[in-house]
MITILUM-805320 format. One record per residue (C-alpha): residue number from 0; residue in three letters; x, y, z. Coordinates in pm, 1 decimal. Each point is the difference from the previous one (the first is absolute). Last residue first. Layout:
// MITILUM-805320
{r NUM, Ala, {X, Y, Z}} ...
END
This chain:
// MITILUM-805320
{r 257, Unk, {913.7, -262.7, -1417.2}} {r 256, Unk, {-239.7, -240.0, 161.4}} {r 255, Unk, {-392.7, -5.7, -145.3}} {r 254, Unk, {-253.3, 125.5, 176.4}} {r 253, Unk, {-302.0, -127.3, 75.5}} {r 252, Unk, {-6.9, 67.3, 386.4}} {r 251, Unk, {174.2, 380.6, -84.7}} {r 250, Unk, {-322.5, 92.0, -181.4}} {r 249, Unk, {-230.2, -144.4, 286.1}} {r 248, Unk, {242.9, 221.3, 282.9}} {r 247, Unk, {-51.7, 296.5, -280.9}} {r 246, Unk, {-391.1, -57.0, 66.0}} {r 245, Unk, {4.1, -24.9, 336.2}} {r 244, Unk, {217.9, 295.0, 62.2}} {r 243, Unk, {-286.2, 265.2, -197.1}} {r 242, Unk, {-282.3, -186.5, 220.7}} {r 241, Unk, {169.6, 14.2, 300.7}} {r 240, Unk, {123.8, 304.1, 43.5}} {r 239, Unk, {-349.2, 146.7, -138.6}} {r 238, Unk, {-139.7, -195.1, 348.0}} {r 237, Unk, {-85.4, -376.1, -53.3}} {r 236, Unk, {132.8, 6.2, 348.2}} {r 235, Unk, {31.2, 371.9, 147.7}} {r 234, Unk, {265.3, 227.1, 41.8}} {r 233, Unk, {268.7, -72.9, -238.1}} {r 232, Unk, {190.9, 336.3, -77.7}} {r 231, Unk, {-54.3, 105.3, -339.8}} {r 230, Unk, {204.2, 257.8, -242.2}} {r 229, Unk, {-186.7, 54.6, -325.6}} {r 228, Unk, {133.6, 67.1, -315.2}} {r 227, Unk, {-92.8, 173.2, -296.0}} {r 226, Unk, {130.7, -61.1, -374.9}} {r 225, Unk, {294.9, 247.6, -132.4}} {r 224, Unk, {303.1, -172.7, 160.4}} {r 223, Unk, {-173.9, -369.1, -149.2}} {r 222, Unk, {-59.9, 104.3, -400.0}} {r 221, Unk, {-298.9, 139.8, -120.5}} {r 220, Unk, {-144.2, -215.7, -311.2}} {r 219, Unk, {-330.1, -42.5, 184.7}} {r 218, Unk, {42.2, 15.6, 401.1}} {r 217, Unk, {208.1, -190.1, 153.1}} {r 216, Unk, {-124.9, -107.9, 399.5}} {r 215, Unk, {274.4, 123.5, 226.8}} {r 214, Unk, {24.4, -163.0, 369.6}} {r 213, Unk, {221.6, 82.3, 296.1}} {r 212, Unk, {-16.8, -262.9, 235.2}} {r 211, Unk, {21.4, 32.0, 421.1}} {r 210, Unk, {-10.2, -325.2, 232.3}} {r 209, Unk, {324.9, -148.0, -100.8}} {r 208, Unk, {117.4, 230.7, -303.4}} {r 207, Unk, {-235.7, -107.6, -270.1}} {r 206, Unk, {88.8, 157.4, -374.4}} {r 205, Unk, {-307.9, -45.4, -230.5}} {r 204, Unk, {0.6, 61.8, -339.3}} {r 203, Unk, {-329.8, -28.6, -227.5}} {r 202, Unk, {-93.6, -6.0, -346.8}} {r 201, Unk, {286.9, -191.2, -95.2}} {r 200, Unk, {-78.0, -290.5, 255.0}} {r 199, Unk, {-315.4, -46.2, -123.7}} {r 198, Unk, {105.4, -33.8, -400.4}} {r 197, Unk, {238.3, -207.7, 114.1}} {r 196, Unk, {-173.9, -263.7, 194.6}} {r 195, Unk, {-44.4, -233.4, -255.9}} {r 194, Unk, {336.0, 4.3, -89.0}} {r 193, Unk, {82.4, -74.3, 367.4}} {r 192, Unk, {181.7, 283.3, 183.7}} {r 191, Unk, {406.3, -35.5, -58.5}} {r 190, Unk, {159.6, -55.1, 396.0}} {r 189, Unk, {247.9, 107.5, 202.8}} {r 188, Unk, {153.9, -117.2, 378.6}} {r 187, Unk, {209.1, 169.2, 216.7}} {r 186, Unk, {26.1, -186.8, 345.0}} {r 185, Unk, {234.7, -284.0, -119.8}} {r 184, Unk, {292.6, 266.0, -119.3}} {r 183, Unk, {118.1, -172.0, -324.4}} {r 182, Unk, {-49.6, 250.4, -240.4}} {r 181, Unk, {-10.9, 346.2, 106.2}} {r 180, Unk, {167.5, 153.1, -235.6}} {r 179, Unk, {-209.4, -186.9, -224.4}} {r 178, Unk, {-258.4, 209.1, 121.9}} {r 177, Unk, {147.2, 283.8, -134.5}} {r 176, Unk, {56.9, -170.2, -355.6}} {r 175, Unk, {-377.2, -79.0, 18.8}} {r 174, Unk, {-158.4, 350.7, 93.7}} {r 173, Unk, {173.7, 132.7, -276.4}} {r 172, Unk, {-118.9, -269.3, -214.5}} {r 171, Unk, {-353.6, 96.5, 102.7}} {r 170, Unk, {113.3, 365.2, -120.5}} {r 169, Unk, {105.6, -110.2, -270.8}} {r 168, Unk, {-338.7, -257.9, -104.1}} {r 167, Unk, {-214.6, 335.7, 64.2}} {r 166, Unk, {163.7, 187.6, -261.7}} {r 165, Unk, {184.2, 374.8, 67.0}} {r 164, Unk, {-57.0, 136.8, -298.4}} {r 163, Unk, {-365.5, 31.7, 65.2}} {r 162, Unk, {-342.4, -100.5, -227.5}} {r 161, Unk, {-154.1, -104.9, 326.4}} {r 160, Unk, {-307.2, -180.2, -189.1}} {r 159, Unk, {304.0, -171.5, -218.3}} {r 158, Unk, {196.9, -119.7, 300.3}} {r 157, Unk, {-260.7, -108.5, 201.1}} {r 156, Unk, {-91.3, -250.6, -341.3}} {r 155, Unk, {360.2, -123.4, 55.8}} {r 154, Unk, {-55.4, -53.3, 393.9}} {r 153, Unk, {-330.8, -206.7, -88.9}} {r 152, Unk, {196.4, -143.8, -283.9}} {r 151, Unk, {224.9, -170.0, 256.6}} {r 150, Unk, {407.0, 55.9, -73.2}} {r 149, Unk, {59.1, 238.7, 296.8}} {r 148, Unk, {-190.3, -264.9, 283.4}} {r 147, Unk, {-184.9, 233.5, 177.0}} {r 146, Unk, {164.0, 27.4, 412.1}} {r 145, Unk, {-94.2, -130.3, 325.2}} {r 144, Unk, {294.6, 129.5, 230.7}} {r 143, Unk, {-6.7, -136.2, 373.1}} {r 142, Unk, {165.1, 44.2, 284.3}} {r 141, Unk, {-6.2, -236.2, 387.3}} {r 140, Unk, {173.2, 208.5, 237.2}} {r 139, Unk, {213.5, -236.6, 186.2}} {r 138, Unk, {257.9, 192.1, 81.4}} {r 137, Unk, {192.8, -45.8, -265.2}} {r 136, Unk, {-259.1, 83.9, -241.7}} {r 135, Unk, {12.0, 312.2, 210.0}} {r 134, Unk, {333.6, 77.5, -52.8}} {r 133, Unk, {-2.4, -112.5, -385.3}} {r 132, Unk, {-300.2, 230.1, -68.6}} {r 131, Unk, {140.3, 311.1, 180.0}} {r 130, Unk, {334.4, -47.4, -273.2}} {r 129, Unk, {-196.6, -64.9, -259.4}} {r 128, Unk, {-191.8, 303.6, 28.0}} {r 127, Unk, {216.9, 193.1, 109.3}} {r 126, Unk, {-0.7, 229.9, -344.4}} {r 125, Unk, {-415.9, 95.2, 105.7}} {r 124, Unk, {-140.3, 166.8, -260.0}} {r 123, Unk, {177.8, -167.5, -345.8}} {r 122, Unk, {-21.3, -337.3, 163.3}} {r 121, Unk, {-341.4, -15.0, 100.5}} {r 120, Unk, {-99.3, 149.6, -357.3}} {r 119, Unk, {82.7, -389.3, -119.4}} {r 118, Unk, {-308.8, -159.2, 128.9}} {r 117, Unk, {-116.3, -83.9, -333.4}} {r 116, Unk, {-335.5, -161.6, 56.3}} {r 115, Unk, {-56.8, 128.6, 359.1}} {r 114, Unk, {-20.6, -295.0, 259.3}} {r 113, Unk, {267.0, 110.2, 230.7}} {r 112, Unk, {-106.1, -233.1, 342.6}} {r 111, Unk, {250.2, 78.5, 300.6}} {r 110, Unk, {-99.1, -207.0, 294.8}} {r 109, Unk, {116.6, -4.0, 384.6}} {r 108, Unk, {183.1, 242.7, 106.5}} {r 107, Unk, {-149.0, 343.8, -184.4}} {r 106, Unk, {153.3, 321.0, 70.7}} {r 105, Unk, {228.0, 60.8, -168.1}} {r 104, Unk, {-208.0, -37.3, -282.6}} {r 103, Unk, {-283.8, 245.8, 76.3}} {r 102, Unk, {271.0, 236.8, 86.2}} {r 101, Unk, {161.4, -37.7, -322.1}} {r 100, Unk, {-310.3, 30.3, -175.4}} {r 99, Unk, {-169.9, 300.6, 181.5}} {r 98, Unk, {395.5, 149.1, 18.8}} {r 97, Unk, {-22.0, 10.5, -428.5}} {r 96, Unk, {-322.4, 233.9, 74.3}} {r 95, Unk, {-328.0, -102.3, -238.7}} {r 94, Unk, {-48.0, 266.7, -287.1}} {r 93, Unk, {173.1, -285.5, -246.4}} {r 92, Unk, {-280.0, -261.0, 70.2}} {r 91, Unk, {-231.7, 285.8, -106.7}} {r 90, Unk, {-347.9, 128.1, 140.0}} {r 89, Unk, {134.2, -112.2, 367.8}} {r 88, Unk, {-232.0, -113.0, 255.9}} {r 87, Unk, {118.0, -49.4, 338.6}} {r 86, Unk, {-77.6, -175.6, 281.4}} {r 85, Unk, {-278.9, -235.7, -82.8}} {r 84, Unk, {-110.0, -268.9, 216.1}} {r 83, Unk, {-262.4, 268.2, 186.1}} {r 82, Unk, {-194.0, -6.1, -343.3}} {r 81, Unk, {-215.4, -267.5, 79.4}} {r 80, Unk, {-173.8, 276.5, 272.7}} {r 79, Unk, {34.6, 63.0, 325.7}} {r 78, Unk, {353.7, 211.3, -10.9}} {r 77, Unk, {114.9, 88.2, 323.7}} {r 76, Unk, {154.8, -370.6, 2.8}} {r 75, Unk, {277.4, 144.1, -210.7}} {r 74, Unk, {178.2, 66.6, 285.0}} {r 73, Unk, {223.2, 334.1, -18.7}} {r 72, Unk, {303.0, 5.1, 220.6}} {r 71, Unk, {120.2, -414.1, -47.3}} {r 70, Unk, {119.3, 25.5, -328.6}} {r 69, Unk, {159.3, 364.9, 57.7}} {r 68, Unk, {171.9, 78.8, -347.0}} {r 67, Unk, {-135.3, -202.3, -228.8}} {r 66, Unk, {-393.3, -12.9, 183.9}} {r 65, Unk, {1.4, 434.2, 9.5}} {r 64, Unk, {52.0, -54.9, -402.7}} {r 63, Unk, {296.6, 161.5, -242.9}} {r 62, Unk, {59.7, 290.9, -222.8}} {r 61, Unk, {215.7, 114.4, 289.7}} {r 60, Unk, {-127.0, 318.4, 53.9}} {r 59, Unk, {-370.5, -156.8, 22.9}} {r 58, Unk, {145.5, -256.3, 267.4}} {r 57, Unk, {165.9, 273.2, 220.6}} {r 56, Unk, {-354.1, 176.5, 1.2}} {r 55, Unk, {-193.2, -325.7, 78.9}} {r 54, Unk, {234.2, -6.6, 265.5}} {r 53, Unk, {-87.7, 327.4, 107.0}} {r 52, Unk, {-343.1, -51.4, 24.4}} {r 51, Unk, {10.4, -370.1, 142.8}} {r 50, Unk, {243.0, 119.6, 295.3}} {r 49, Unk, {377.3, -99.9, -9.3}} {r 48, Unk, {96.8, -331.6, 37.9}} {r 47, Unk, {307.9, -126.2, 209.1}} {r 46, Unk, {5.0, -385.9, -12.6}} {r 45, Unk, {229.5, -0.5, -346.2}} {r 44, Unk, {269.3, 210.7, 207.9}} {r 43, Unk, {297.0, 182.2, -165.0}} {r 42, Unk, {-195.3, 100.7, -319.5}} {r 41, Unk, {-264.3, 111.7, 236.4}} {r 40, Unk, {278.3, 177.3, 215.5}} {r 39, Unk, {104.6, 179.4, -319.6}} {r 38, Unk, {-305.2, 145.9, -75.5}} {r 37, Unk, {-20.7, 168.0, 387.8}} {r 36, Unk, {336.8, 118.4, -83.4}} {r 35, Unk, {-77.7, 175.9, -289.1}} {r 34, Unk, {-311.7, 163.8, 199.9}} {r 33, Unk, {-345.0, -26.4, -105.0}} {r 32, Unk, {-205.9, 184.7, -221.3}} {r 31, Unk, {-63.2, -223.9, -327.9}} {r 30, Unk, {213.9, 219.1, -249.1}} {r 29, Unk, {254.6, 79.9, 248.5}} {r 28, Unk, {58.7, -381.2, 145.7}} {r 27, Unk, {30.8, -77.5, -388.5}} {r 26, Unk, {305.4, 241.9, -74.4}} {r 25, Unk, {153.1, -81.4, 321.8}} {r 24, Unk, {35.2, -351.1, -37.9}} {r 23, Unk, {88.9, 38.6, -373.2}} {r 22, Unk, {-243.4, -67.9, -277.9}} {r 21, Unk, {127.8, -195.8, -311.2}} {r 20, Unk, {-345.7, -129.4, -30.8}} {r 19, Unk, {190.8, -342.8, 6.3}} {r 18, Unk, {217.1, 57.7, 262.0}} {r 17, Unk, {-287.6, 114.2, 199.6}} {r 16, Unk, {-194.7, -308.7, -89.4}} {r 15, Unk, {294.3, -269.9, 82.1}} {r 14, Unk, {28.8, 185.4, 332.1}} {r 13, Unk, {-358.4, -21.9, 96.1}} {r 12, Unk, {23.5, -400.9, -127.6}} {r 11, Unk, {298.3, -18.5, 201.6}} {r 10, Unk, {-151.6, 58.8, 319.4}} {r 9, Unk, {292.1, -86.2, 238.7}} {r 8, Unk, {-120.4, -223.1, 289.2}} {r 7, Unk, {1.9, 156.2, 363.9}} {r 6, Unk, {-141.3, -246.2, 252.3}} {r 5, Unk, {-128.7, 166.3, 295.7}} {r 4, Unk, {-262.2, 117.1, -225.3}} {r 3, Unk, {-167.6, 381.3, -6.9}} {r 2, Unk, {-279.9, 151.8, -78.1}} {r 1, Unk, {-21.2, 390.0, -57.2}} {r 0, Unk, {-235.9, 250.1, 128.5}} 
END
């Protein structure tokens, strides 16, 4: 049995993970044993869900999680433990779906905190980036970018450990001459972390969409797309939300202005 909503809303974030598992309508209704038509009235209509088993199905094709796709379907509540704030776990930044963070930051109305220490992959994955950022700055979507200042030894002495040729300070200046972009719209706002701060903030990025955050804590001399993240819904105070926002919310408080 399906549910239905009087209000039909277009689920974009099952449309953006289709498109992005370059799977057609047809293609993914046969591999998870509905109908092509029954797929395309979930695309058609956010309030129609289909039963746990098969969405879990739909979300398994997808490379995606039950919570992206349905947010209201599958409550995390059935979880008793600490844990239950956790929606996904990925064992690379890279391995997470592009639609997880566009969807995320659709999404989100009221704050958009990107406290990553180069921020500039944002860019290269999502090209409307700017564009999404402007509209919701403009409507009153408050957004953030905390960023390492490129010339601090802390980001130099990153640079060694990470031995690339692609340095940490470029792609912070990456991040920078997008931003600039930007310049001038009251709602965007960027920051350099406090020297003394840096060698915290480089350790850790976290990217808070409203009441979700992805979070990727770097490990040794790997760089960000191959260091885990973790997808969290807030669920609790003082909850692993919490704890991982709190701490880029006390970065961002000693910041300096760009």
């Amino acid at each position: 049995m399906v549910e239905t909503s009087e209000v039909q809303i277009l689920n974009r974030a099952l449309e953006r993970a289709k498109r992005d598992a370059e799977l057609s309508s047809r293609k993914l209704a046969t591999r998870t044993g509905v109908t092509r038509e029954t797929v395309e009235r979930w695309i058609a209509n956010e309030g129609r869900k289909p039963h746990t088993r098969t969405a879990v199905r739909v979300a398994e094709e997808l490379g995606v999680t039950v919570e992206m796709l349905w947010p209201t379907s599958i409550r995390q509540a059935v979880k008793a433990g600490p844990d239950r704030e956790i929606v996904a776990a990925y064992p690379f930044r890279s391995s997470c779906p592009n639609s997880v963070w566009t969807t995320l930051i659709d999404r989100a109305q009221h704050d958009l905190l990107f406290a990553g220490y180069t921020n500039y992959f944002l860019w290269t994955e999502q090209p409307q980036l700017s564009e999404t950022l402007r509209r919701k700055a403009l409507s009153g979507c408050r957004i953030r970018f905390l960023v390492g200042n490129p010339e601090s030894s802390i980001t130099r002495m990153r640079e060694e450990v990470e031995d690339s040729s692609f340095p940490v300070s470029t792609r912070i200046r990456i991040t920078l001459g997008n931003l600039q972009k930007l310049a001038g719209i009251p709602q965007i706002e960027a920051r350099y972390c406090a020297d003394s701060d840096a060698v915290n903030h480089v350790s850790l990025s976290v990217f808070r969409m409203d009441s979700e955050a992805l979070v990727t804590p770097h490990l040794a001399s790997v760089v960000g797309h191959d260091s885990p993240m973790l997808h969290l819904k807030r669920m609790d105070e003082k909850g692993l939300y919490d704890q991982f926002v709190s701490s880029a919310e006390e970065l961002w408080g000693r910041g300096i202005p760009v």
